[in-house]
N, C-alpha and C positions, 0 to 999 in steps of 0.2 A: 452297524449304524452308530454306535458309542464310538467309534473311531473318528468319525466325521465328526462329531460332538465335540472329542479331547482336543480333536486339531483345531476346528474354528473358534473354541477354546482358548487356546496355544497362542493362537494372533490376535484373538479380541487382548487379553492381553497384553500380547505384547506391542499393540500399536494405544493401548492404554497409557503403558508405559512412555512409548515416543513422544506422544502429545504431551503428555504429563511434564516428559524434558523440558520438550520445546515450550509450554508453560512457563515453564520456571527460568530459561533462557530469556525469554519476553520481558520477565518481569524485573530481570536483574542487568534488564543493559541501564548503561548509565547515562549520562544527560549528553557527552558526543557521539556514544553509539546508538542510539535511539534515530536518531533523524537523518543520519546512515541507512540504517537498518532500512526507513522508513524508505528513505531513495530508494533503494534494491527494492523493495517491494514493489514500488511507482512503475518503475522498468515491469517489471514483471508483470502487471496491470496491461503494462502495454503491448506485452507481446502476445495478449491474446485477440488482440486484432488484426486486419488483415497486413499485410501479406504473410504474415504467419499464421495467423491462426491458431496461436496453443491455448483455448478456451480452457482447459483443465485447470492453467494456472492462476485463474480469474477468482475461482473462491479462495486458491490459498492465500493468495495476495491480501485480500479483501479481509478476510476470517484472521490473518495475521496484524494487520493495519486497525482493525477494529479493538482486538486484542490490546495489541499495544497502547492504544489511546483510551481502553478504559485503565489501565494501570498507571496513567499519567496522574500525578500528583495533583497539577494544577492546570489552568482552561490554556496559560500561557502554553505551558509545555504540550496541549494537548493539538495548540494552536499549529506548534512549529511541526510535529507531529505531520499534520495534516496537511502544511505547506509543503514538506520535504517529499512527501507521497506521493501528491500534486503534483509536483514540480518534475520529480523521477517520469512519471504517467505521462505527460503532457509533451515533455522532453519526448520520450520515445513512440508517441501515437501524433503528434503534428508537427514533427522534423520535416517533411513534403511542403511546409509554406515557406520554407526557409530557401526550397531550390527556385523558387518564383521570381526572387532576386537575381538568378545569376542568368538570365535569359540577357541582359545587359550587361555591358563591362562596365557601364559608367556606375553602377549601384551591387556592383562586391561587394563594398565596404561595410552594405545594412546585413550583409548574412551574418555576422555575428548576433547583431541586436534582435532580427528576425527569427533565429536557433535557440538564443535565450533565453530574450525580449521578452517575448510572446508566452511561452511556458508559466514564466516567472508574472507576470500578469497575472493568468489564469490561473497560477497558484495562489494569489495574494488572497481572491475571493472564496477559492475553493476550501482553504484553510480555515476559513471563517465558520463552517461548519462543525467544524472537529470540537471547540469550545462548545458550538450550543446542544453538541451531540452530550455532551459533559454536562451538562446542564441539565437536559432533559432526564438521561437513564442516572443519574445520581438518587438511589436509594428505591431503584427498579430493579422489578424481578426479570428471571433471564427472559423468559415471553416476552417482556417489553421490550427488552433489549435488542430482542430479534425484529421482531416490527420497525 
């Protein structure tokens, strides 16, 4: 039985350790890799809906993104943060209103605006969270933080 003990041991910390990386990976991207990052994770967000369905990557996305925007210095940075996220997310979960355009030849033209348009909207206001999220858990214990 102490065998099972040492092993689940063995990985508790060593996925300690991983997070712990990855922590400190979070913390140390710099002001153009952040809202990068922030993209990748949008996307990621979005491939847990249909027609794929990879639900698993829904909290690392989320749990990462969170992460990130508490380490944000400022509501700006915390803002763009939350745009870039947005924007990644929206881009890959409402690409389908973009084909709504091409049922015509005469309106090709708006599939651009409609691909990016539209995302980029919806990040503008989505983003606007990420500041008041900064605002609120500022000098909050982790309980709140999770609420």
């Amino acid at each position: 039985m102490s065998f099972f003990f040492l092993k689940l041991d063995k990985i508790y910390n060593w996925f300690n350790d991983e997070v712990y990386k990855y922590l400190l990976f979070l913390y140390y991207l710099n002001k153009l890799s952040k809202p990068i990052y922030a993209f990748f994770m949008g996307i990621t967000a979005g491939l847990a809906l249909p027609p794929l369905n990879l639900f698993f990557l829904l909290p690392i996305a989320f749990a990462t993104v969170i992460r990130m925007t508490d380490f944000c210095q400022t509501k700006k940075a915390a803002y763009f943060v939350g745009f870039w996220f947005s924007f990644g997310f929206f881009l890959s979960s409402i690409y389908w209103i973009s084909f709504a355009v091409l049922t015509d030849s005469k309106f090709v033209w708006l599939f651009p605006f409609a691909l990016f348009g539209v995302p980029i909207v919806l990040a503008l206001f989505n983003g606007l969270l990420f500041p008041v999220y900064i605002a609120v858990i500022e000098n909050s214990s982790a309980i709140k933080k999770i609420f």
